[in-house]
N, C-alpha and C positions, 0 to 999 in steps of 0.2 A: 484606484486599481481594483480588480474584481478577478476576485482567486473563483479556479473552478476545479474542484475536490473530484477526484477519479479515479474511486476505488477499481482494482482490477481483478477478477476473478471470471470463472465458467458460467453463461446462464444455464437455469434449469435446477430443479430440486435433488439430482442427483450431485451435482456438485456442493452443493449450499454449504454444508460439514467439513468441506475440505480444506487442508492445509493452502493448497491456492487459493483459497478464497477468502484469506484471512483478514486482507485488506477492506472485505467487503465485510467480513462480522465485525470487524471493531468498527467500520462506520456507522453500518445499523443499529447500533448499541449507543450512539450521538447524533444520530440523524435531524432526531426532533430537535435536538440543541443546537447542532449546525445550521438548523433552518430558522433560527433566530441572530442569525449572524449577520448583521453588515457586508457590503463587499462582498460575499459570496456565494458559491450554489454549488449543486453538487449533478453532477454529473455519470450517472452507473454504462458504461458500454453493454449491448446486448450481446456481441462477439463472444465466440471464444477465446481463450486467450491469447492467442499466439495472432491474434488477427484485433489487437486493441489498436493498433495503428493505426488502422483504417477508421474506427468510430472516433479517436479522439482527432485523427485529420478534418473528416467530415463535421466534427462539432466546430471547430477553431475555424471551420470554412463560413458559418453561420455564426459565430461569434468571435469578431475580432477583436484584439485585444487582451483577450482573457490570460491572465497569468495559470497556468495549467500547477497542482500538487495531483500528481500518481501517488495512489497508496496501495504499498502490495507486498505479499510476503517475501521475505528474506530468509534463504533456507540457510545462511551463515549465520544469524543472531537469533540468540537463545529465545525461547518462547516463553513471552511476556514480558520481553524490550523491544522497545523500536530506537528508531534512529534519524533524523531528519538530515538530508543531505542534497546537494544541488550541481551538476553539472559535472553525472560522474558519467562513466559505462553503464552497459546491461546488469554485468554480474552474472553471466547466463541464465541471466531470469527471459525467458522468451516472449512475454508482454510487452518487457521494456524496450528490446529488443526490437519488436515490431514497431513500436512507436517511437523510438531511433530512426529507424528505416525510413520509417513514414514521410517523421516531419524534417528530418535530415538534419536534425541537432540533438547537444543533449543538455541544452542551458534551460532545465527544470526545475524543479523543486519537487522532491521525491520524499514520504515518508515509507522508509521500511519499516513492516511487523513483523517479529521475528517468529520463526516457527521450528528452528532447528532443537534438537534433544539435549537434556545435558547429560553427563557421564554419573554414575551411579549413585555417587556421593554427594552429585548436583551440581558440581564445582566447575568441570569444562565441557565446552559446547559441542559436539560430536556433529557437524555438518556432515550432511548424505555427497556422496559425491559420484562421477559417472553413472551407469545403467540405475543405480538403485535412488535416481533425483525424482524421477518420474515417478514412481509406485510410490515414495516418499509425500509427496508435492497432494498427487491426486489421491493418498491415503484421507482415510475420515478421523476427525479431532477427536481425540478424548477426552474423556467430562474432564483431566486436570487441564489441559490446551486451552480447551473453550472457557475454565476461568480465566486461567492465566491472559488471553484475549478479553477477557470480561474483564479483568480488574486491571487493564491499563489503560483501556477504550475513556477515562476521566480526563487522564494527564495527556492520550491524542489530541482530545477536545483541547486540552491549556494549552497545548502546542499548535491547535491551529489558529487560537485566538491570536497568538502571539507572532502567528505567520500573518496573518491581516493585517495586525494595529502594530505592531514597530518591524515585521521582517524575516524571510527567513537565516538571516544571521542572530540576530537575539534569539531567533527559536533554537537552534544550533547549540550557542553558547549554555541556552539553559535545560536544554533535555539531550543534549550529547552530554 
């Protein structure tokens, strides 16, 4: 089988910082270690977000077969967890959304990175909700964010290895 990794974010260096794009810094912070992987490749869409449907239709049009994993932020789980999960909803994440649309299923393999706040004491996750998702979403990281994304981007990499060579139920069981 041959996974095809598809972080999703904005192109363009105005984006690059952004909590949408979060999927896309903890990649680049393993890329070079993902490209020593077996079974897999990695795939960036040029799109915008809300239009990833369309590039990962077009890729899977020219590569059939491939087991697709979307990596992308999760504006419900705290920043500096992710989550591996497979054959959910969008979550009104509008990437995923598009690429629901698309390919007219949702039997995936999705890692979320979380990017939501915690509450003051650190203890509970304060998810952005209605109008204020968006100025949230397309806000710029903060040097603590961008660790908190730096110092998980390790255990993504063990988590993907573990989506290749035994699954993503093993990956489930051991990083949920």
């Amino acid at each position: 089988m041959m996974y095809t990794f598809v972080p999703l974010g904005n192109p363009g260096k105005e984006y690059a910082r952004t909590r949408h794009n979060a999927g896309r810094f903890v990649i680049d912070r393993i890329e070079e270690d993902m490209q020593k992987l077996s079974s897999s490749e990695l795939f960036v869409p040029d799109t915008f977000m809300n239009e990833s449907g369309r590039a990962v239709a077009e890729y899977l049009r020219y590569h059939e077969g491939r087991e697709i994993v979307i990596v992308y932020d999760d504006k419900d789980l705290a920043v500096g967890t992710f989550r591996i999960a497979y054959d959910r909803g969008d979550g009104g994440h509008n990437g995923l959304k598009s690429i629901i649309e698309t390919l007219g299923r949702t039997d995936f393999i999705r890692i979320r990175i979380g990017i939501a706040p915690k509450d003051v004491d650190g203890q509970e996750v304060i998810a952005p909700h209605g109008e204020e998702v968006q100025d949230y979403v397309l806000g710029k990281l903060r040097d603590d964010e961008e660790e908190a994304l730096r110092s998980i981007a390790p255990r993504v990499l063990e988590a993907i290895k573990t989506i290749i060579e035994e699954g993503y139920q093993k990956a489930m069981e051991r990083c949920n």
